[in-house]
C-alpha positions in Angstrom: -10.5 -26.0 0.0 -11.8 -28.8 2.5 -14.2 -30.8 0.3 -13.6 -31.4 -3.5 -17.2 -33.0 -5.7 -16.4 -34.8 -8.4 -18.5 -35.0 -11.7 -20.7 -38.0 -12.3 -18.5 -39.0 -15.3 -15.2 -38.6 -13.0 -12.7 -41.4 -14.1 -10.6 -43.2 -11.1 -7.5 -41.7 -13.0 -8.9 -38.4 -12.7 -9.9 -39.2 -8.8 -6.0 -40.7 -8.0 -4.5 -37.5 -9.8 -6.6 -35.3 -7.3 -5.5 -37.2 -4.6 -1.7 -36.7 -5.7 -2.1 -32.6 -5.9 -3.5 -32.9 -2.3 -0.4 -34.6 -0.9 1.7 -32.3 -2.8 0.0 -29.7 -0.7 0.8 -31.7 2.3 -2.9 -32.9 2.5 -4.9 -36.3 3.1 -7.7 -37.2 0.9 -10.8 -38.8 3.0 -12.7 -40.5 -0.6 -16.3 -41.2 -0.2 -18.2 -42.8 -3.1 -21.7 -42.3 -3.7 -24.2 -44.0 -6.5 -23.6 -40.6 -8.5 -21.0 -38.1 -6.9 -17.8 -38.9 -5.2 -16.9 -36.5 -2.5 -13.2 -36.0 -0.8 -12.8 -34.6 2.3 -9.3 -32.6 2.5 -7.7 -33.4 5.3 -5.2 -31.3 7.2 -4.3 -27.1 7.4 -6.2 -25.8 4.2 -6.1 -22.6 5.7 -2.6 -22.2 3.7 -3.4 -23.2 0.4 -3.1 -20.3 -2.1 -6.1 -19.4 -3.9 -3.7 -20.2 -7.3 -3.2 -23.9 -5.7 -7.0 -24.0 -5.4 -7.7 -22.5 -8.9 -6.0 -25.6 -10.1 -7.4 -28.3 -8.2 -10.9 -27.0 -9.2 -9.4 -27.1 -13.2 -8.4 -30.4 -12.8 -10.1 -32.9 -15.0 -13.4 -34.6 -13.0 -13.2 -31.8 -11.2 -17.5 -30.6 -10.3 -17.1 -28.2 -7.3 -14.5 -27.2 -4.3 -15.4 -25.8 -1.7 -13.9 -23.8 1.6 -15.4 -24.8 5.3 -12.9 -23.1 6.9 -11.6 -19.6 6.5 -8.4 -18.7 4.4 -7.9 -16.2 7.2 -7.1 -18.4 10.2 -5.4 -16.8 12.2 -8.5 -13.6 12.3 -10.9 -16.0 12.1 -13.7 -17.4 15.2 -12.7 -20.8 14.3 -9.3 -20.3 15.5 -10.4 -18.2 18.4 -13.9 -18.2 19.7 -13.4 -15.6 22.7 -13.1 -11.4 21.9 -9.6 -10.4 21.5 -9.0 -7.5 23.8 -6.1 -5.3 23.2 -4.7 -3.6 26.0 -2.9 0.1 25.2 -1.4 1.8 28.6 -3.8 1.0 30.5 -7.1 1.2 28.2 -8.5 -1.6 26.2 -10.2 -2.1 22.9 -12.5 -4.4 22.6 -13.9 -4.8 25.8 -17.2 -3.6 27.6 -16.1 -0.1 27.1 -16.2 1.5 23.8 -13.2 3.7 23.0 -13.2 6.9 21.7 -10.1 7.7 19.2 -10.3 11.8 18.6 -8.1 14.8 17.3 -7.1 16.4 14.1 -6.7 14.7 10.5 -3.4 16.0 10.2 -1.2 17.5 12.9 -0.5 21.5 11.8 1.0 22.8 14.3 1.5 22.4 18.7 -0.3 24.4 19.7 -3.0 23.7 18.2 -2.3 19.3 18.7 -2.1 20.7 22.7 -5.2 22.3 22.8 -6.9 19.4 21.3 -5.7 17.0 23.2 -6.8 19.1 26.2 -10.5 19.2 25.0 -11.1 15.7 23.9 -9.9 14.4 27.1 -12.0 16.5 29.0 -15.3 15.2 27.1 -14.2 12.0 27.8 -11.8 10.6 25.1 -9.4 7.7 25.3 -7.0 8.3 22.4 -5.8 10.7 20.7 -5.4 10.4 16.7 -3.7 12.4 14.3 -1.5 12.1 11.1 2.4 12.7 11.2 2.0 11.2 7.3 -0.6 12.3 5.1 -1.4 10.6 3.0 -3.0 13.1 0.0 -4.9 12.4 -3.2 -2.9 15.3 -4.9 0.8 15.6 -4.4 0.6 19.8 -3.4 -1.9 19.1 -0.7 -0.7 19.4 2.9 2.0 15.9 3.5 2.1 16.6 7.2 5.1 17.8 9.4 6.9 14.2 10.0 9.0 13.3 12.9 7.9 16.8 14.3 4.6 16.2 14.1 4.8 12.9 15.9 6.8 14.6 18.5 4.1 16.7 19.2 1.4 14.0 19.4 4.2 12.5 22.3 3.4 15.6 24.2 0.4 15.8 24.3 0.0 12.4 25.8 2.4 13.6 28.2 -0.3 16.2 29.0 -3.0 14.3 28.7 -2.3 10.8 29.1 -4.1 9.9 25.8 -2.4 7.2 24.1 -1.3 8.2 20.3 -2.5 7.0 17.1 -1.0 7.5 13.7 -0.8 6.2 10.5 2.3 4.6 8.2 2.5 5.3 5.0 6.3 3.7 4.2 7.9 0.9 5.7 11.0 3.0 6.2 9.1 5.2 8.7 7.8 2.3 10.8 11.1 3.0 14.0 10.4 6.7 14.0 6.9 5.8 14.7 7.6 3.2 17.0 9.7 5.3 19.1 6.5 7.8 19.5 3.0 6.2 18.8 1.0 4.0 20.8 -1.2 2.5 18.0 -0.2 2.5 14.2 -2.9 2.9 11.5 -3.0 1.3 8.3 -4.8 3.9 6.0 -7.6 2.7 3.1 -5.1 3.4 0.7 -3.0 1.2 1.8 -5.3 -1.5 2.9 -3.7 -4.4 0.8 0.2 -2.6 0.6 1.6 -6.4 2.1 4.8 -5.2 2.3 4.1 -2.6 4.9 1.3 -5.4 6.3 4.4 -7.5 6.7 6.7 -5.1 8.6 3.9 -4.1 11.0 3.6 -7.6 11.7 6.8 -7.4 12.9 6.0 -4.8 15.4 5.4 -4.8 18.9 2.7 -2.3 18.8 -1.2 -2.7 18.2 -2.0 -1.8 14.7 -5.7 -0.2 13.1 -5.9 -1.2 9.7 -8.6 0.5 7.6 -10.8 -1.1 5.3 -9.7 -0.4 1.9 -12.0 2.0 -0.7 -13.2 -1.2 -2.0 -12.3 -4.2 -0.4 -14.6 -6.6 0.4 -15.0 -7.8 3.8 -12.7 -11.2 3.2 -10.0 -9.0 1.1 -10.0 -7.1 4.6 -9.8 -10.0 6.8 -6.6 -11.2 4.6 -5.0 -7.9 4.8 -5.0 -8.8 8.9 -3.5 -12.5 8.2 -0.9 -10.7 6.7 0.5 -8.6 9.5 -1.3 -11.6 12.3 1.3 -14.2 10.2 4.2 -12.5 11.0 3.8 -12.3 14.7 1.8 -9.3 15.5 -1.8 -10.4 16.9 -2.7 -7.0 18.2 -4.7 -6.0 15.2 -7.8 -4.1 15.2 -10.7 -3.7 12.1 -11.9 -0.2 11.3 -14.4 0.1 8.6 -14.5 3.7 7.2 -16.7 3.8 4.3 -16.6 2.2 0.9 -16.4 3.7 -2.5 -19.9 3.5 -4.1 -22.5 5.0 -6.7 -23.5 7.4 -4.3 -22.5 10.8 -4.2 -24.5 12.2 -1.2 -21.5 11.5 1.2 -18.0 11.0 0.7 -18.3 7.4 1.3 -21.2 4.7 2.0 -20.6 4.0 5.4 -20.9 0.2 5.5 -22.3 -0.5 9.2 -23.1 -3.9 8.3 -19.8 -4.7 8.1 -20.1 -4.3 12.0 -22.3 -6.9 12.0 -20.5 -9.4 10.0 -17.3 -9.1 11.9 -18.6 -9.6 15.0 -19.6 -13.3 13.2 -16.2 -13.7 11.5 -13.2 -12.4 13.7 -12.6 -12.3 17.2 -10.6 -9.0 16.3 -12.1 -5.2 17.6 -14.4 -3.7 15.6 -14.0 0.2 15.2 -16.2 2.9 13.1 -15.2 5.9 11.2 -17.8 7.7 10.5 -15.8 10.8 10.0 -14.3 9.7 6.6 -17.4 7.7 6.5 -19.6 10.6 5.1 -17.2 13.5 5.3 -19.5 16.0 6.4 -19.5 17.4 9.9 -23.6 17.4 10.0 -23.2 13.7 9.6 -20.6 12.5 12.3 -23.1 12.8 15.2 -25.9 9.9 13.9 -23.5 7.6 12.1 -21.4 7.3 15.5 -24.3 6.8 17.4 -25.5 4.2 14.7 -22.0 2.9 14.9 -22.1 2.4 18.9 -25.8 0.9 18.7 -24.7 -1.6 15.7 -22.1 -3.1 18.1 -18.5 -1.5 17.7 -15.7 -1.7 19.9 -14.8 2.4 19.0 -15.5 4.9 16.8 -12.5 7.6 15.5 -13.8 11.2 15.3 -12.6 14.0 13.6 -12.0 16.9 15.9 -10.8 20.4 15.0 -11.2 23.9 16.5 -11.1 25.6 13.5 -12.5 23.8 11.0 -12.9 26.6 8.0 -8.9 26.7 8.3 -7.7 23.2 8.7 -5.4 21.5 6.4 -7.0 18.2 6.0 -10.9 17.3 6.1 -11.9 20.1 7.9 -15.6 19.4 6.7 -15.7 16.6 7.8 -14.6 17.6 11.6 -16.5 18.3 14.8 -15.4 21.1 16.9 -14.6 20.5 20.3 -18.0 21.4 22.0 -19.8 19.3 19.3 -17.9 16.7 20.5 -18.3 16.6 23.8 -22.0 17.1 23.1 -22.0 13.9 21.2 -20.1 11.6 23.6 -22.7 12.8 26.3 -25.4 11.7 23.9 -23.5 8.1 23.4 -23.7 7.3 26.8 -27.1 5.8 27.3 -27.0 4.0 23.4 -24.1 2.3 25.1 -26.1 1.5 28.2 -28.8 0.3 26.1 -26.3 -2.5 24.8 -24.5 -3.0 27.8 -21.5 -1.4 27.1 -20.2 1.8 28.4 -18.5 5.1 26.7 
């Protein structure tokens, strides 16, 4: 809250009673008194005052309107950093002038398989590699993935290939194990607003993708970042992967406006998935190249060889030479922008 309207028939007792919550809060009240509304300017961090601490202010007797100037999410927001965060991961970075390209399986099966992945999507021109150690599975008999083994795979291919990893947490007991392989750690939609996992990631050293949540609204998403920014860990990057709508066309609504909005809100790196987005292979191609042309710092793609037998989403998964055929086909929409693939 940073200025408070009172109501016309607002009583100075009612006014001096506002002005005692505020310093409670550890806040300064800046009074200005007109011939039928007196406004107060709140004066100091408001970033940190609880929506609950808000909710009561704007209860209190005399009390006509509160409103927010700045963003609860302060630390995310372009107020408190005007310039493009740009994370750096060996050597690559997200969020600068070129786009990166996050590829591989849903779920890690087996090593071969992980190996000859990795292999393809960094010859078409990837720049991670992504795959899940963890799965996290609507049903409890669906595939859970292989674990530590699984991530030990994913460190060999990037021995291979020198394609940074990528791969998601589901528990905050797994979060060393991970550390000790993975490059990047992913936040899944499911866990979007999990703050005690958003918490121990912030404790992290390494950069972390957090998804946007099935339905969380854009500001629910930016507070889900505070959380792991506000323990210590500013290397955090947005991926918007579809929201849970009406429609039943796709497997999501891929909401690229969220791109847009971002790119007004946060300093943070905007990615696109428009794998999960609209879960069908047939899809992937245009939404990516929508993705890239709406303004995104990357895009994650699905990639399989073998589709029909995968574990996890294979519908929704390009095979390799579909692939590489789409990131040829991003390379001038990137130009077009001024960006590169």
């Amino acid at each position: 809250m940073d200025i408070i309207v009172l109501r016309p028939d607002a009583k100075d007792a009612d006014l001096r009673h506002i002005i005692k919550r505020l310093k409670a809060l550890g806040l300064e009240a800046n009074v200005s008194k007109g011939a039928k509304r007196t406004i107060i300017g709140v004066i100091g961090d408001t970033s940190k005052v609880t929506e609950e601490a808000e909710d009561a202010v704007r209860a209190a007797p005399g009390v006509e309107q509160v409103m927010r100037i700045l963003k609860p999410y302060r630390l995310a927001s372009r107020e408190f950093k005007k310039a493009n965060t740009v994370i750096r991961v060996r050597g690559r970075a997200v969020g600068g002038k070129k786009i990166c390209v996050i590829a591989g399986p849903c779920a890690v099966e087996n090593r071969d398989m992980l190996l000859d992945i990795a292999v393809k999507i960094k010859n078409a021109g990837a720049g991670f590699i992504r795959g899940g150690a963890y799965k996290p599975r609507t049903s409890p008999y669906s595939f859970q993935g292989l674990g530590e083994e699984g991530l030990k795979y994913l460190a060999e291919a990037r021995e291979k290939t020198g394609l940074p990893v990528v791969t998601e947490i589901m528990d905050p007991r797994d979060l060393k194990v991970i550390e000790k392989y993975a490059d990047v750690i992913q936040i899944g939609a499911r866990n979007m607003q999990n703050f005690r996992l958003l918490l121990e990631v912030g404790l992290s050293k390494k950069p972390v993708l957090l998804k946007r949540g099935l339905s969380a609204t854009i500001k629910e998403w930016l507070m889900s970042a505070e959380y792991i920014m506000s323990n210590g860990n500013h290397n955090v990057m947005l991926c918007e992967r579809g929201i849970r709508t009406f429609e039943t066309a796709t497997r999501n609504t891929l909401d690229l406006s969220a791109v847009a909005v971002l790119k007004q809100q946060t300093h943070l790196p905007v990615l696109v998935d428009p794998s999960h987005g609209v879960g069908r292979w047939d899809l992937v191609a245009p939404m990516a190249k929508a993705a890239v042309a709406a303004g995104a710092d990357g895009i994650l793609i699905e990639v399989h060889t073998n589709p029909a037998e995968a574990l996890s989403d294979g519908e929704q998964s390009l095979r390799p030479d579909a692939f590489k055929k789409l990131m040829a086909e991003l390379k001038p929409i990137a130009k077009a922008i001024g960006r590169e693939i």
